[in-house]
C-alpha positions as CSV (number, residue, x, y, z in Angstrom):
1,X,161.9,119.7,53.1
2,X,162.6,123.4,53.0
3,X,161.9,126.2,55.6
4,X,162.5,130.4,55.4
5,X,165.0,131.8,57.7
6,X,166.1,135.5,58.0
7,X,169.0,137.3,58.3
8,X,170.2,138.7,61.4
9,X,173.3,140.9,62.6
10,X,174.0,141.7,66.6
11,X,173.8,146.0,65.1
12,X,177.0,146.6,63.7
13,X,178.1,146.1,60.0
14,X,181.9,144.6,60.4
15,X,183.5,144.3,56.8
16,X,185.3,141.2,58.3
17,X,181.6,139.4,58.1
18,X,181.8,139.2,62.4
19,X,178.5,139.6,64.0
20,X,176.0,138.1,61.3
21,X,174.2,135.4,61.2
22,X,170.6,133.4,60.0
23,X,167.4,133.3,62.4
24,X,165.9,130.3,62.5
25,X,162.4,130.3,64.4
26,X,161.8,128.1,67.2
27,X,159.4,126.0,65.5
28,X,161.6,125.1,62.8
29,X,164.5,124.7,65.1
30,X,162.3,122.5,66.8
31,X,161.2,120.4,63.3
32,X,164.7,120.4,61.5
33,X,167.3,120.2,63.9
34,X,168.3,117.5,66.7
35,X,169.5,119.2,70.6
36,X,171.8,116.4,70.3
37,X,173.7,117.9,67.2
38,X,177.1,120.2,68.1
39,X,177.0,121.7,64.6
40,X,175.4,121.8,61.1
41,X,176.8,121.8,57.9
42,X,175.8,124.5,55.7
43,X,176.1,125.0,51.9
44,X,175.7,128.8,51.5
45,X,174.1,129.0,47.4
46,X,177.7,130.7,45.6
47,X,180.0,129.9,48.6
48,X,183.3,128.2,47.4
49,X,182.6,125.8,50.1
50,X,180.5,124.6,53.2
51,X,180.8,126.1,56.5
52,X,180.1,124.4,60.3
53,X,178.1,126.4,62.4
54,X,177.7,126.0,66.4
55,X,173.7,124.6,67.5
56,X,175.8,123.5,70.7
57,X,174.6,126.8,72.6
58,X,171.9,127.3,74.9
59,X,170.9,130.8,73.2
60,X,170.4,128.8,69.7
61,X,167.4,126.7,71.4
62,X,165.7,129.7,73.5
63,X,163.0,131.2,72.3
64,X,164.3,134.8,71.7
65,X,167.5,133.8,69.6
66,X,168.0,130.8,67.9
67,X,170.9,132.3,65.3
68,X,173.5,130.8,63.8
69,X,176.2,133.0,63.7
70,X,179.3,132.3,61.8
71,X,181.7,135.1,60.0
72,X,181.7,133.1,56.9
73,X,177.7,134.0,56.9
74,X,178.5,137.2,57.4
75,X,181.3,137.3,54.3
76,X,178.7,135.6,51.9
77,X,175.8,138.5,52.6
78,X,178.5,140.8,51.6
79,X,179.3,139.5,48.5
80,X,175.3,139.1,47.7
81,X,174.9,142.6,48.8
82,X,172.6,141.7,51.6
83,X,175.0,142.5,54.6
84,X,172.6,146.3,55.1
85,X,168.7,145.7,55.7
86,X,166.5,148.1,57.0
87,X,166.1,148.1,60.6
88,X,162.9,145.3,61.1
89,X,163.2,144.4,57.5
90,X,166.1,141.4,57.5
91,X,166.5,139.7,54.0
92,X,164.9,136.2,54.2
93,X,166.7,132.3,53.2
94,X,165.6,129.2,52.2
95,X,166.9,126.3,53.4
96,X,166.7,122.7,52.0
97,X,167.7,119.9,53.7
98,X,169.9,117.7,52.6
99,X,171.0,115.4,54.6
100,X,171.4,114.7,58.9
101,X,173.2,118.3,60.0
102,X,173.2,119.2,56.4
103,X,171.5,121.7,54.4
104,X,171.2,124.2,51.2
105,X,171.0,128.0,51.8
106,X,169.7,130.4,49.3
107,X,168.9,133.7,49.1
108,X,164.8,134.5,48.1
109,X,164.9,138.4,47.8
């Protein structure tokens, strides 16, 4: 089971990685991940190793946000060169589930 995501950034290119994220859309949130979680697991395609990110938020279920923000996101658009998208024009992911909290994240373009 695989759905697309997008990049996202709160406006402000940090070279630490802070501030980025993925957008998941409501419906998919909805479909491929459980209010009861506190986290997901995340295996970002090139990444020497998983990361955790927070689904324990309010603003991660509403219908405007629904990121998850991590700086280790943030690190791994960098070193893909996707970290600068033209405003309204994010770069999009695939994720892959593969397992319960678990899933694969590529880059598609």
């Amino acid at each position: 089971m695989t759905f697309i995501a997008k990049t996202w950034n709160n406006s402000h290119y940090h070279a630490s990685g802070a501030g980025y994220g993925l957008k998941i859309s409501f419906d998919d949130r909805e479909r491929f991940f459980n209010r009861d979680w506190q986290s997901v697991i995340l295996h970002l395609s090139g990444y020497p190793r998983p990361i955790e990110a927070n689904v324990a938020k309010a603003s991660f279920w509403n219908r405007t946000c629904g990121e998850l923000i991590k700086k280790d996101i943030g690190i791994w658009l960098q070193r893909n060169n996707r970290a600068r998208w033209d405003n309204g024009h994010p770069y999009e992911v695939k994720f892959t589930v593969v397992g319960e909290r678990e899933f694969n994240v590529e880059l598609i373009n």
